[in-house]
PDB file as gemmi writes it, atoms N, CA and C in Angstrom:
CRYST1    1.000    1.000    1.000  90.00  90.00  90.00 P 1                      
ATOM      1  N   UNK A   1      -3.840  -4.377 -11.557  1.00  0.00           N  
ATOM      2  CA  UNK A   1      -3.591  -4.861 -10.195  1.00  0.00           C  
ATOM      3  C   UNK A   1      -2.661  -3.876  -9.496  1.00  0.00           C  
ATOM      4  N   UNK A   2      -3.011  -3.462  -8.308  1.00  0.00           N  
ATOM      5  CA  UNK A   2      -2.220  -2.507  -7.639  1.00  0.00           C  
ATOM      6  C   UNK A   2      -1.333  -2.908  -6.686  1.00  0.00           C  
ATOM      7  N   UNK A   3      -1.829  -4.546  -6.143  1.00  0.00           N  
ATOM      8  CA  UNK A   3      -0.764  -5.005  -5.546  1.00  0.00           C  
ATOM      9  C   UNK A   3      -0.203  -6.557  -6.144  1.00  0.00           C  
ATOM     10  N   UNK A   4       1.203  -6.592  -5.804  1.00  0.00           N  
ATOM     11  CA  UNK A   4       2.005  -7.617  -6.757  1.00  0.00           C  
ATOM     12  C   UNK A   4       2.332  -8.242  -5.139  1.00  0.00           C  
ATOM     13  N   UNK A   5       2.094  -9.716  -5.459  1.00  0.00           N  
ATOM     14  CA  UNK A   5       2.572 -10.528  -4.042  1.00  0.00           C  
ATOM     15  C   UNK A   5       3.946 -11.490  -4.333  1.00  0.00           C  
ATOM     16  N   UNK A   6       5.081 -11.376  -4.189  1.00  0.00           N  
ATOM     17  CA  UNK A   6       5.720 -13.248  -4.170  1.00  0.00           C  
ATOM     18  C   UNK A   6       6.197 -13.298  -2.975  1.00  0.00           C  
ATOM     19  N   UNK A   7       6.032 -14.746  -2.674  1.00  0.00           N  
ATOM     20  CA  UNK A   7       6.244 -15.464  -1.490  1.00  0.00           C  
ATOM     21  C   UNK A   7       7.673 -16.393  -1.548  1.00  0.00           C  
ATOM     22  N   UNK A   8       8.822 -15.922  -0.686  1.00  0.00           N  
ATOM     23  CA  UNK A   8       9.723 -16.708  -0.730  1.00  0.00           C  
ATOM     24  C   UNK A   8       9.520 -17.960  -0.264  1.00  0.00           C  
ATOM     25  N   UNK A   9      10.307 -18.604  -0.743  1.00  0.00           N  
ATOM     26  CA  UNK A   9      10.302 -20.355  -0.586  1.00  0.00           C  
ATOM     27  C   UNK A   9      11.397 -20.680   0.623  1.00  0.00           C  
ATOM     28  N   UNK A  10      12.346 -19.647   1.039  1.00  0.00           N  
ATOM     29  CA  UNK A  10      13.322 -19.971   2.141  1.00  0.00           C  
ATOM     30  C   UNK A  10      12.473 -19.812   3.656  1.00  0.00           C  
ATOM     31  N   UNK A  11      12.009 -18.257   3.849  1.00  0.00           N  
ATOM     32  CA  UNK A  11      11.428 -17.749   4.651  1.00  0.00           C  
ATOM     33  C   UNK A  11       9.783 -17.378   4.413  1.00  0.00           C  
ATOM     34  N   UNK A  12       9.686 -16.971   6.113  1.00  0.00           N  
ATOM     35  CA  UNK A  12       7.827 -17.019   5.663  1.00  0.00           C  
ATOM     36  C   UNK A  12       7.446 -15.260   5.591  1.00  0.00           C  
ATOM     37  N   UNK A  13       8.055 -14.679   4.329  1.00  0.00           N  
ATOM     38  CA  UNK A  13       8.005 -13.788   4.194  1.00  0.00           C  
ATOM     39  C   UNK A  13       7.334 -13.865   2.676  1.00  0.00           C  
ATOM     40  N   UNK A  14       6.992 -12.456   2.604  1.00  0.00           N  
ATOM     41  CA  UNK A  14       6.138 -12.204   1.027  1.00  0.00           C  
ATOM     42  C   UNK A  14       6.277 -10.592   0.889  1.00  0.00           C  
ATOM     43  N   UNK A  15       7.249 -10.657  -0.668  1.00  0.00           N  
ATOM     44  CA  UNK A  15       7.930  -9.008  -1.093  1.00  0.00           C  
ATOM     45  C   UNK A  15       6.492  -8.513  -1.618  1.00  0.00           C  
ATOM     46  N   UNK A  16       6.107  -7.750  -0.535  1.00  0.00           N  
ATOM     47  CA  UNK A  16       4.377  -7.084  -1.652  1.00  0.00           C  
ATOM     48  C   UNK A  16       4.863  -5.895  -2.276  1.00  0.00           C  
ATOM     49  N   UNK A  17       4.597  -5.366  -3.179  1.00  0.00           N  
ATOM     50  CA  UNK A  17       4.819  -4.331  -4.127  1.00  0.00           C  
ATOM     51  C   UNK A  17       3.416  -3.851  -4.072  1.00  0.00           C  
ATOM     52  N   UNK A  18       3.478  -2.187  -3.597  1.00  0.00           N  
ATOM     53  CA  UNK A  18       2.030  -1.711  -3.927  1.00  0.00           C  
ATOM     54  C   UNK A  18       2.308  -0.804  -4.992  1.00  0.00           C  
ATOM     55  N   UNK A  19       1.221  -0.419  -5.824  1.00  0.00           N  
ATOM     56  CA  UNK A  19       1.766  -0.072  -7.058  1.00  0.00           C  
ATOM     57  C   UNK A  19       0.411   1.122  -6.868  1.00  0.00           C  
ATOM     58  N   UNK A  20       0.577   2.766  -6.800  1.00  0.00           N  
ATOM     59  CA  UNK A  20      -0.726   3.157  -7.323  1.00  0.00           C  
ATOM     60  C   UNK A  20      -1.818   3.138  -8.058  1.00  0.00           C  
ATOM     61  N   UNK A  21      -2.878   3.389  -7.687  1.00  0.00           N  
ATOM     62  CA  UNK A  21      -3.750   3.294  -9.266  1.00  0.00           C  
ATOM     63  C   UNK A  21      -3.317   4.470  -9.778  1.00  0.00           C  
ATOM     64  N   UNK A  22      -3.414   4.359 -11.303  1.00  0.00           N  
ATOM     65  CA  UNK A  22      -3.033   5.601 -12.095  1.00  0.00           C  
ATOM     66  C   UNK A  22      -4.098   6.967 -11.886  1.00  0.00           C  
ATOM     67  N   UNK A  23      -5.151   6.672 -11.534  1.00  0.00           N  
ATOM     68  CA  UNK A  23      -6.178   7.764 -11.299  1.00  0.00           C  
ATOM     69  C   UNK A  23      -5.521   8.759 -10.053  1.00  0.00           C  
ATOM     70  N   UNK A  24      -4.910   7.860  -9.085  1.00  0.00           N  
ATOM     71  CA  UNK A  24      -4.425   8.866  -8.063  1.00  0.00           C  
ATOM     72  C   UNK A  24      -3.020   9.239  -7.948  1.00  0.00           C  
ATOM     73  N   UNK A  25      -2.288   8.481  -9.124  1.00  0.00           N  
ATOM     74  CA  UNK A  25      -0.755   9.088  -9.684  1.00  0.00           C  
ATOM     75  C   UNK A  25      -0.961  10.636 -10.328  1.00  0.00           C  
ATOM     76  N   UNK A  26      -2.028  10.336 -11.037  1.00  0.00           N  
ATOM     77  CA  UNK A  26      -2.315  11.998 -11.719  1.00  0.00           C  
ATOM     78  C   UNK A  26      -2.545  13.073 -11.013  1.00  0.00           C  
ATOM     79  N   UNK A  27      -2.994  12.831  -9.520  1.00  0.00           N  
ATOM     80  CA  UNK A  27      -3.210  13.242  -9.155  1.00  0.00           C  
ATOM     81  C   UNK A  27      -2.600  13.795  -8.001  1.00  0.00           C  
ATOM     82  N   UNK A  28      -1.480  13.640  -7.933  1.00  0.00           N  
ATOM     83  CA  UNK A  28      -0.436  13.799  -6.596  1.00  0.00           C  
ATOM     84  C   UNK A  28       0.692  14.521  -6.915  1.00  0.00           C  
ATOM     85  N   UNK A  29       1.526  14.740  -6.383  1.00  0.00           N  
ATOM     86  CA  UNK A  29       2.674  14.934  -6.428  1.00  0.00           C  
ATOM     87  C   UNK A  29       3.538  13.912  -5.823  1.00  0.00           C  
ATOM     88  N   UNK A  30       3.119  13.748  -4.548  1.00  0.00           N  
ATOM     89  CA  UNK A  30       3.992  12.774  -4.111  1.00  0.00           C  
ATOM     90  C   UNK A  30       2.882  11.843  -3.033  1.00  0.00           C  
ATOM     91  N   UNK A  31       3.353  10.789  -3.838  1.00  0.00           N  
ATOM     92  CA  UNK A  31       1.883   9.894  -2.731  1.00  0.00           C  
ATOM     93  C   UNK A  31       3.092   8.664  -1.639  1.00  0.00           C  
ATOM     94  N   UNK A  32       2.275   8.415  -0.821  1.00  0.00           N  
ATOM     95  CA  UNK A  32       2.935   7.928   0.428  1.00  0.00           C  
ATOM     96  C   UNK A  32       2.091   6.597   1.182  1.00  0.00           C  
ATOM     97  N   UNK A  33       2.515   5.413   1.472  1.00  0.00           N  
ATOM     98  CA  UNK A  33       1.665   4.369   2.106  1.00  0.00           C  
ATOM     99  C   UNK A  33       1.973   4.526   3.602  1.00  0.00           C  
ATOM    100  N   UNK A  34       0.816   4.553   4.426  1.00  0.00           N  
ATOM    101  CA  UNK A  34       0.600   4.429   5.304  1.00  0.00           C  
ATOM    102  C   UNK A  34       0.039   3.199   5.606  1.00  0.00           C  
ATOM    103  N   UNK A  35       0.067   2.551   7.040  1.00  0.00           N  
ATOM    104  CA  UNK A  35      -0.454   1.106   7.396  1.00  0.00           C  
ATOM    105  C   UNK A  35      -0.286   0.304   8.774  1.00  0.00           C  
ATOM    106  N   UNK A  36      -0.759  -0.324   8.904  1.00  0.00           N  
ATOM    107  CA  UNK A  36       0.219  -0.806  10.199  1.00  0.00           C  
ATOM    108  C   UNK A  36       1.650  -2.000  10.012  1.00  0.00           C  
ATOM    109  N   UNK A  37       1.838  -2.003   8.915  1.00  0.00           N  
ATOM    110  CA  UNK A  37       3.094  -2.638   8.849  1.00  0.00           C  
ATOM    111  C   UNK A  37       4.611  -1.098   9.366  1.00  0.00           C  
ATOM    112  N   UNK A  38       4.144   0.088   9.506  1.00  0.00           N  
ATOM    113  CA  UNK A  38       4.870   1.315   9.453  1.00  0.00           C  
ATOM    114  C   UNK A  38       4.371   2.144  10.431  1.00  0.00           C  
ATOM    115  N   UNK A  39       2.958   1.411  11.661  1.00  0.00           N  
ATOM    116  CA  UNK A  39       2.654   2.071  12.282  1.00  0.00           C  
ATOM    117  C   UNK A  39       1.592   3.563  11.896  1.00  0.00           C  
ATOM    118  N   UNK A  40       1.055   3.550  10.647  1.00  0.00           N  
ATOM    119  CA  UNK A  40       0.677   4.732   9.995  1.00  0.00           C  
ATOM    120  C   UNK A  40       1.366   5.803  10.159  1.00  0.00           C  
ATOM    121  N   UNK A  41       2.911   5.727  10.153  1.00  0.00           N  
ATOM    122  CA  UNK A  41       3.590   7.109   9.905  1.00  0.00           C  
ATOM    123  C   UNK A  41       4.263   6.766   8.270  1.00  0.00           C  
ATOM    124  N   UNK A  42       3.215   7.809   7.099  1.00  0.00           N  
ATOM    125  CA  UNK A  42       3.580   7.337   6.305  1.00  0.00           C  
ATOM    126  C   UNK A  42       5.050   8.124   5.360  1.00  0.00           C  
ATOM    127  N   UNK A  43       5.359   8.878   6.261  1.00  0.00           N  
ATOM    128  CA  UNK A  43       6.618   9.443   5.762  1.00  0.00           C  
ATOM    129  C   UNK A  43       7.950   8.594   5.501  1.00  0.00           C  
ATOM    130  N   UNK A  44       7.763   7.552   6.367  1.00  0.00           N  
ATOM    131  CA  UNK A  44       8.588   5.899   5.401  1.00  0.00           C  
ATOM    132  C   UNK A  44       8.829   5.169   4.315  1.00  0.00           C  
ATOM    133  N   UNK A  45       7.508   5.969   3.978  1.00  0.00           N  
ATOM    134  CA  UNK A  45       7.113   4.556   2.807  1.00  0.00           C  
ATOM    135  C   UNK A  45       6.642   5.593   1.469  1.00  0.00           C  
ATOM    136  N   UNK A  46       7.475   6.416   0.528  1.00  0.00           N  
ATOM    137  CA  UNK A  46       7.386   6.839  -0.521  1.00  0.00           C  
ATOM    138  C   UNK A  46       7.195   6.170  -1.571  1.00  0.00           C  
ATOM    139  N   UNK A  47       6.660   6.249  -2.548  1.00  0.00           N  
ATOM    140  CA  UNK A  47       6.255   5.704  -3.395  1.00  0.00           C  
ATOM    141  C   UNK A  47       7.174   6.417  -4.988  1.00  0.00           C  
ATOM    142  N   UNK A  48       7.831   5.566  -5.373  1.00  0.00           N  
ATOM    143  CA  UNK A  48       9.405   5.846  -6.010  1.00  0.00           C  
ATOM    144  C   UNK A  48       8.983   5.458  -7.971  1.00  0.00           C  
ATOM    145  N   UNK A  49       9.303   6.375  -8.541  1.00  0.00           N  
ATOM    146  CA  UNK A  49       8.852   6.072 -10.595  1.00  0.00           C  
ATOM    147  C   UNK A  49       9.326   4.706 -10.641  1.00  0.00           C  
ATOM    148  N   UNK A  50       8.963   4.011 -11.199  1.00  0.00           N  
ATOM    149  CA  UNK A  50       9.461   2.933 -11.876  1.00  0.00           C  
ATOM    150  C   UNK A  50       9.460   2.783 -13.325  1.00  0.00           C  
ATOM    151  N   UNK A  51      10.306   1.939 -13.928  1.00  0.00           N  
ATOM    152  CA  UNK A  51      10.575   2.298 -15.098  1.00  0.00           C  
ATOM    153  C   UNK A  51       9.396   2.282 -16.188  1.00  0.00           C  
ATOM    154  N   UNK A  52       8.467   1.421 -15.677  1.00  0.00           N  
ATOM    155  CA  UNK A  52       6.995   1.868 -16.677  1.00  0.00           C  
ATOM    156  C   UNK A  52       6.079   3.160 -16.455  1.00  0.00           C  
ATOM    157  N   UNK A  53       6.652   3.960 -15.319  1.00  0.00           N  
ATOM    158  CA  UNK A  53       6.035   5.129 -15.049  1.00  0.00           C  
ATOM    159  C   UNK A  53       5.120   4.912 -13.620  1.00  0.00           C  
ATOM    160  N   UNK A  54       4.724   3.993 -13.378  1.00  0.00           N  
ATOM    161  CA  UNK A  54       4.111   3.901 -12.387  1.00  0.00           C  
ATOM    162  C   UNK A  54       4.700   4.240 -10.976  1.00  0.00           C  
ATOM    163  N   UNK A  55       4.071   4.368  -9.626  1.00  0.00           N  
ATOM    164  CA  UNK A  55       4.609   4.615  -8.727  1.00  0.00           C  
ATOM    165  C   UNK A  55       4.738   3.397  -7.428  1.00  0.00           C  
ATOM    166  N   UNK A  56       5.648   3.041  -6.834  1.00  0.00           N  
ATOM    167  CA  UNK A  56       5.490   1.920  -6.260  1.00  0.00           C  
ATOM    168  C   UNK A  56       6.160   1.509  -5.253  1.00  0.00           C  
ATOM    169  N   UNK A  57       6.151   1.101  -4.167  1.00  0.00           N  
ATOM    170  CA  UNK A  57       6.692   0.845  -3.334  1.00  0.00           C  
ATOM    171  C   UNK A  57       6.621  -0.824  -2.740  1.00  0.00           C  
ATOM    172  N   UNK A  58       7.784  -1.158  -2.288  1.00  0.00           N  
ATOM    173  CA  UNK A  58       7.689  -3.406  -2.122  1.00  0.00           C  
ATOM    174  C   UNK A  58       8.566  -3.001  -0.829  1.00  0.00           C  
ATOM    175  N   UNK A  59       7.678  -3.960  -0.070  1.00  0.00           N  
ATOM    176  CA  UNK A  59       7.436  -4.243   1.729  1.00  0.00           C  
ATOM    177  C   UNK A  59       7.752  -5.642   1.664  1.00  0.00           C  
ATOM    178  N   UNK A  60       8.603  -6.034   2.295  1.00  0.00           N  
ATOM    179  CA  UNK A  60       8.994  -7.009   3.419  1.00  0.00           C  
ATOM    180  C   UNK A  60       7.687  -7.582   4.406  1.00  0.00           C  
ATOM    181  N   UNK A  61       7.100  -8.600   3.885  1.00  0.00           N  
ATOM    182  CA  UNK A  61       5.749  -8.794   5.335  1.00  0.00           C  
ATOM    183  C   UNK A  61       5.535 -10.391   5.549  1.00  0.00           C  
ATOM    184  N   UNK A  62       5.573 -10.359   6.580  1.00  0.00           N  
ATOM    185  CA  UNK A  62       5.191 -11.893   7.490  1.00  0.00           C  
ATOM    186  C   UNK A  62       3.867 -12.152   6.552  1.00  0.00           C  
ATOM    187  N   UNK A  63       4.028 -13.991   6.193  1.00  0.00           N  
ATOM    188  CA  UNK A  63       2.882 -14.293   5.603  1.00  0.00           C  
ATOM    189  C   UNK A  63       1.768 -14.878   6.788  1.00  0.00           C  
ATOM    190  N   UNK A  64       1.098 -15.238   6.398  1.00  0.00           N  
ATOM    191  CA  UNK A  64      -0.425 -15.575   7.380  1.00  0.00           C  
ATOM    192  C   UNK A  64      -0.775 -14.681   8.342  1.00  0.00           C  
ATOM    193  N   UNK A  65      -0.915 -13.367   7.609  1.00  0.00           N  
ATOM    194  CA  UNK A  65      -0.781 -12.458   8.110  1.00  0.00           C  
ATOM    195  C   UNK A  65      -2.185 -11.113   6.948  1.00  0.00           C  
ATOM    196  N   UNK A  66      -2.716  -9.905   7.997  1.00  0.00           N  
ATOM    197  CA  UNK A  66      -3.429  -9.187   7.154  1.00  0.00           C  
ATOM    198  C   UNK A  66      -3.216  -7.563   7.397  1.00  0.00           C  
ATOM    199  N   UNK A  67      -2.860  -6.822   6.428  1.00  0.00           N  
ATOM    200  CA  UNK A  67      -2.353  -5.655   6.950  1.00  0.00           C  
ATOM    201  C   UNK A  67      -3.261  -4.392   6.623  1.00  0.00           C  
ATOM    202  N   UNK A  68      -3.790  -3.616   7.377  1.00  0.00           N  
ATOM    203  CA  UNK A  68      -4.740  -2.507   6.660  1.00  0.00           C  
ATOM    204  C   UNK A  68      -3.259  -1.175   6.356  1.00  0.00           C  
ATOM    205  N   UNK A  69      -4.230  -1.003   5.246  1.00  0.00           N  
ATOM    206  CA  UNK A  69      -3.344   0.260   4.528  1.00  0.00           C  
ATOM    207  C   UNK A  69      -4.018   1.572   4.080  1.00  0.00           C  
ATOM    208  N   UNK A  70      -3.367   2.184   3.640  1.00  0.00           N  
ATOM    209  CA  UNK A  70      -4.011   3.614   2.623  1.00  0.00           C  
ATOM    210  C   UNK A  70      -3.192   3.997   2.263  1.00  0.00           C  
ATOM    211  N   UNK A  71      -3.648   4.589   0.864  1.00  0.00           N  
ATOM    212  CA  UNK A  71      -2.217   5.945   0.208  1.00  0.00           C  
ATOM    213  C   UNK A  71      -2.591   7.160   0.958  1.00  0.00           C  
ATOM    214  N   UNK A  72      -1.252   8.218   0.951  1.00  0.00           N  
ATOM    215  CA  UNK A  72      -1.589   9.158   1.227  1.00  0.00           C  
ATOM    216  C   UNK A  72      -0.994  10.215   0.223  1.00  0.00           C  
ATOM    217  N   UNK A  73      -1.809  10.980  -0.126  1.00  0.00           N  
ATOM    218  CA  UNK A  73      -1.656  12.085  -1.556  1.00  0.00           C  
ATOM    219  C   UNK A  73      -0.901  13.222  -0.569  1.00  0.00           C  
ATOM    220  N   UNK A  74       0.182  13.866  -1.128  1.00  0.00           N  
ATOM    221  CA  UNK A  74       0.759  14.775  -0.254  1.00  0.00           C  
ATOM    222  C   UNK A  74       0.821  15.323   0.974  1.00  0.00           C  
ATOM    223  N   UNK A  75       0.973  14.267   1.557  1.00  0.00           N  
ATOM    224  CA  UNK A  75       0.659  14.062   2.973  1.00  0.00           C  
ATOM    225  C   UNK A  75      -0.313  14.822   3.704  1.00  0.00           C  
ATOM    226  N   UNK A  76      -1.530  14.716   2.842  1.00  0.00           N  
ATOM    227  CA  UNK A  76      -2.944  15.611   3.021  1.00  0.00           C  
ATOM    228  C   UNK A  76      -4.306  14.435   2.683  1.00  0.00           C  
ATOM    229  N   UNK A  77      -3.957  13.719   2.135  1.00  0.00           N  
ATOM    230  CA  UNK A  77      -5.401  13.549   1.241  1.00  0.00           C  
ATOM    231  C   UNK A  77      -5.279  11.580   0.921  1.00  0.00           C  
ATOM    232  N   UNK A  78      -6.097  11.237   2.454  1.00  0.00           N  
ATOM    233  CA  UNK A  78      -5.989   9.787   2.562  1.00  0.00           C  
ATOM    234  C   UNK A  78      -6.949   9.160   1.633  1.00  0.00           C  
ATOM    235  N   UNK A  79      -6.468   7.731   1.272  1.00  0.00           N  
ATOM    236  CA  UNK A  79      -7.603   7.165  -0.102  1.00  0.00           C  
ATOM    237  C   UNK A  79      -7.105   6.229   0.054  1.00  0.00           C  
ATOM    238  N   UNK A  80      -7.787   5.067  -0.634  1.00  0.00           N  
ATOM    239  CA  UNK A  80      -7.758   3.407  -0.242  1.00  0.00           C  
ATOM    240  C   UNK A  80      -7.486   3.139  -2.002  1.00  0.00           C  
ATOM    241  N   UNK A  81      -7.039   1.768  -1.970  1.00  0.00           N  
ATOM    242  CA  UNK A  81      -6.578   0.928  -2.899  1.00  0.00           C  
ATOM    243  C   UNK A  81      -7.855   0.518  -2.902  1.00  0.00           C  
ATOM    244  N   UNK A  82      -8.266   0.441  -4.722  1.00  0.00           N  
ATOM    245  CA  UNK A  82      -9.102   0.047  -5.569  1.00  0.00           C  
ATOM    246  C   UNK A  82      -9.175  -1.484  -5.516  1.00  0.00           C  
ATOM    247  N   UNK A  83      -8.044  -1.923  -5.193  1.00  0.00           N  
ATOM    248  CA  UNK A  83      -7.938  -3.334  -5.957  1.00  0.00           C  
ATOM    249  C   UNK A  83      -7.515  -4.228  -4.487  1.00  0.00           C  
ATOM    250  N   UNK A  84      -8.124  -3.830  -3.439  1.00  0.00           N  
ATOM    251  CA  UNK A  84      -7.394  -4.042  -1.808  1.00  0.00           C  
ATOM    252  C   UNK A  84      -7.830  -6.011  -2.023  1.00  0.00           C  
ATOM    253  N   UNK A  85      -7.553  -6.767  -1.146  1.00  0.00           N  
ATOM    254  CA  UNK A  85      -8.343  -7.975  -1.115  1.00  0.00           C  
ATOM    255  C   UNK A  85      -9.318  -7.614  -0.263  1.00  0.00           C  
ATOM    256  N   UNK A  86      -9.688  -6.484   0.777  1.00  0.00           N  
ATOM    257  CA  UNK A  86     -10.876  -6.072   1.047  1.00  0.00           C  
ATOM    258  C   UNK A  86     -11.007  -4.910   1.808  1.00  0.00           C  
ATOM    259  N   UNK A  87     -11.946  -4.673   2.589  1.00  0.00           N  
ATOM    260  CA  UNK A  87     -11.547  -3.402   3.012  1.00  0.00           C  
ATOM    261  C   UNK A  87     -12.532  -3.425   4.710  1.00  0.00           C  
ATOM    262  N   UNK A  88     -11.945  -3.242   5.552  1.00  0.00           N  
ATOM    263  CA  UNK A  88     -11.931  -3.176   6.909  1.00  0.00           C  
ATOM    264  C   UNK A  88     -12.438  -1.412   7.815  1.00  0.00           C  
ATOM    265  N   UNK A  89     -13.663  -1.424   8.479  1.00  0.00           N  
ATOM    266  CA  UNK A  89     -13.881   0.095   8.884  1.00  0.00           C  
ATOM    267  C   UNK A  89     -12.654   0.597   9.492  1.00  0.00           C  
ATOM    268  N   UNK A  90     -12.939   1.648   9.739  1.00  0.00           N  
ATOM    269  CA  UNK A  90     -11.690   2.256  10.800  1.00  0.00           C  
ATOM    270  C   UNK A  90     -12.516   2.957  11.919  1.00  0.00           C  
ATOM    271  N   UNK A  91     -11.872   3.547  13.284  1.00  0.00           N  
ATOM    272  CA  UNK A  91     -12.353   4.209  14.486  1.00  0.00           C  
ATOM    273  C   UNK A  91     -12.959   5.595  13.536  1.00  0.00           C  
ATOM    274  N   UNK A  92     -12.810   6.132  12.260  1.00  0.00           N  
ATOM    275  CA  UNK A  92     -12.880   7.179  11.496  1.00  0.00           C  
ATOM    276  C   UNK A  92     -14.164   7.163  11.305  1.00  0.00           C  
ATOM    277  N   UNK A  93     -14.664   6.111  10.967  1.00  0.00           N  
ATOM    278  CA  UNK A  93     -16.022   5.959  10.047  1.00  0.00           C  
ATOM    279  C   UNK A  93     -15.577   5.742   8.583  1.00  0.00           C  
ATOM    280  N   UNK A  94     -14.258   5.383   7.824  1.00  0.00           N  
ATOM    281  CA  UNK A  94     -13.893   5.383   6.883  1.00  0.00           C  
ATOM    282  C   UNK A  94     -13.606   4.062   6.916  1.00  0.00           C  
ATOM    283  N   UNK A  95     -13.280   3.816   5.507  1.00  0.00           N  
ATOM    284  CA  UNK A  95     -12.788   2.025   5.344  1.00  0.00           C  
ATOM    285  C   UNK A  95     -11.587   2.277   5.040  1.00  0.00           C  
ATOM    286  N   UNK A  96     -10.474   1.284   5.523  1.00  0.00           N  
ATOM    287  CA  UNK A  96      -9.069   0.848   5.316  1.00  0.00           C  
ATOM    288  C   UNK A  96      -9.188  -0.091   4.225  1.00  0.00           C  
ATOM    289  N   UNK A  97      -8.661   0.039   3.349  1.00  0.00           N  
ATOM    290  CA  UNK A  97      -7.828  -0.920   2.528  1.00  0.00           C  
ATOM    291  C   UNK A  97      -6.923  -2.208   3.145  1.00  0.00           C  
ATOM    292  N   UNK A  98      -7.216  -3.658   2.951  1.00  0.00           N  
ATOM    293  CA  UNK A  98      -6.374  -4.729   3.052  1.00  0.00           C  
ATOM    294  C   UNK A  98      -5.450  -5.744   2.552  1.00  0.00           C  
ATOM    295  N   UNK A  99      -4.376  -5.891   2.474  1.00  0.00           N  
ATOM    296  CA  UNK A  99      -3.568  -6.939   1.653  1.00  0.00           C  
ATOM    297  C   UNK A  99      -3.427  -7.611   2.854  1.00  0.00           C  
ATOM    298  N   UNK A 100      -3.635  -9.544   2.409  1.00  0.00           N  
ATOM    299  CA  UNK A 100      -3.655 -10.611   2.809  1.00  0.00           C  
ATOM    300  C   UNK A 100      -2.608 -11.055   2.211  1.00  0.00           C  
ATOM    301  N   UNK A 101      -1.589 -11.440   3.166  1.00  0.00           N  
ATOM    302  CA  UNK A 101      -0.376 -12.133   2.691  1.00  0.00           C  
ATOM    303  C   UNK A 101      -0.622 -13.635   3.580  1.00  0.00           C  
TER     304      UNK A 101                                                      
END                                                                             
């Protein structure tokens, strides 16, 4: 699973954790989320080791709510989450990646 959801019980918020797939950890140097929770400037949103090795980054996001995303591989080389809850076209002709909170 590439993305981890919990939903606080105070507020109507949900900590998402996106987690790379390992196919495109191998493959990067430094990968980066872009989206509209960040406006697609993905120089915000680095994607940091964690202690099992994986790479990962956890967002703050309004629930009842749907956000399109993508990784970005050295700030060159856009690619979608494997494991999205679905995936949405873009003005590109490409598909966006989605997490449903």
């Amino acid at each position: 699973m590439s993305v981890e959801k919990k939903y606080l019980k105070t507020k109507p918020i949900c900590k998402v954790k996106f987690v790379a797939p390992p196919e495109l950890a191998q493959t990067a140097k430094k990968i980066y989320l872009a989206g509209d929770f960040n406006d697609w400037k993905y120089e915000s949103n680095v994607l940091r080791k964690q202690k099992n090795g994986a790479l990962a980054t956890t967002l703050d996001l309004d629930t009842d709510s749907e956000y399109q995303y993508r990784y970005v591989l050295d700030g060159e080389r856009w690619e979608n989450d494997y494991d999205a809850d679905k995936y949405i076209p873009n003005e590109l002709g490409v598909e966006n990646s989605v997490v449903i909170v």
